[in-house]
C-alpha positions as CSV (number, residue, x, y, z in Angstrom):
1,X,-18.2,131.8,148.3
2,X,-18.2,128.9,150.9
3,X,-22.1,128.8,151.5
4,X,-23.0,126.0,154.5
5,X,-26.0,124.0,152.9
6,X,-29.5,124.9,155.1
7,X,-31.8,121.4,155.8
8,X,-35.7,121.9,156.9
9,X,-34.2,121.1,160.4
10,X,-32.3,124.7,160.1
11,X,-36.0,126.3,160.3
12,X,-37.9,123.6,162.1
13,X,-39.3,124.7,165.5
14,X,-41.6,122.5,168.2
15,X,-44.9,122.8,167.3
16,X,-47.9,121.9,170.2
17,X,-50.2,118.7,169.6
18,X,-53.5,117.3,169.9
19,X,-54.7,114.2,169.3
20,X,-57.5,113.1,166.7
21,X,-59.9,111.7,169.3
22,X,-59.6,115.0,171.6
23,X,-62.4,117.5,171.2
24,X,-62.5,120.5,169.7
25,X,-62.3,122.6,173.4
26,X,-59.3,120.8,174.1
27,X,-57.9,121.7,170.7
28,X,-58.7,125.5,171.9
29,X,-57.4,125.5,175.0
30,X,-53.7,124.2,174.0
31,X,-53.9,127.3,171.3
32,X,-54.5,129.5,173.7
33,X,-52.2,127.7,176.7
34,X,-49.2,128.1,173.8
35,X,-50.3,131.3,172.4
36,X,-50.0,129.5,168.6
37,X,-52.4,129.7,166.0
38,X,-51.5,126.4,164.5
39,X,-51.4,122.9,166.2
40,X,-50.8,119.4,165.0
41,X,-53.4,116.3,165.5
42,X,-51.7,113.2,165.9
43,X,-52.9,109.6,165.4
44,X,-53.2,106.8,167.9
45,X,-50.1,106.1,167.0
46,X,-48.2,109.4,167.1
47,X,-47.7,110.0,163.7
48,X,-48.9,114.0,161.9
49,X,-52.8,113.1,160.7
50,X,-53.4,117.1,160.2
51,X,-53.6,120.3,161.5
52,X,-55.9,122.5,163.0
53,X,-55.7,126.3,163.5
54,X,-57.5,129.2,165.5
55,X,-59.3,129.7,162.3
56,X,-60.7,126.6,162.3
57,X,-62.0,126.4,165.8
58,X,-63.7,129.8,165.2
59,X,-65.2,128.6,161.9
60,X,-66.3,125.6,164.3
61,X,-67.9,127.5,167.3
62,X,-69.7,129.5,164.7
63,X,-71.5,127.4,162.7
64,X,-72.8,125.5,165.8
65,X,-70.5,122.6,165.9
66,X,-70.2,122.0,169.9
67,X,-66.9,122.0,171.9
68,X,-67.3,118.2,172.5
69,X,-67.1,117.4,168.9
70,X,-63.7,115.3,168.1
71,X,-60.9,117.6,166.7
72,X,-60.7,115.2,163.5
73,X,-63.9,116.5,162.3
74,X,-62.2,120.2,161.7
75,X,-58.6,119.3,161.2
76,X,-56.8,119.8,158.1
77,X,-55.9,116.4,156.8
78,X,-53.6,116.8,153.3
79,X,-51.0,118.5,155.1
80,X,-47.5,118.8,153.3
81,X,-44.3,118.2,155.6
82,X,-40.5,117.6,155.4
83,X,-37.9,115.8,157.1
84,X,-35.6,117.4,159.2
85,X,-32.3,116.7,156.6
């Protein structure tokens, strides 16, 4: 059997951002812009710093934390990725 070896970039897909210092409505409104219920924060300087997902921004809006508080605060930080090969 001659099997092609798969790589992470075989299943990769583009994935919307945010950045760590944007608020938590601007966080909502690229999930609802892309229609995805998962986005990634970047740092200052581009690189993943965590996630944050619809879950999260409901969990926020319910337990009072305002739409002008900085994404960072909800994000998912321990986030586990690959390299595409």
């Amino acid at each position: 059997m001659n099997r092609k070896k798969r790589t992470a970039k075989d299943i990769m897909e583009s994935i919307a951002t945010v950045t760590a210092s944007d608020t938590i409505q601007q966080a909502a409104a690229v999930i609802v812009d892309t229609r995805s219920h998962l986005i990634a924060v970047l740092s200052p300087e581009g690189k993943l710093a965590g996630i944050t997902t619809s879950w999260d921004v409901t969990q926020a809006i319910a337990k009072g934390i305002g739409g002008d508080t900085l994404v960072e605060r909800i994000m998912t930080r321990d986030v586990i990725s690959a390299r595409p090969n």
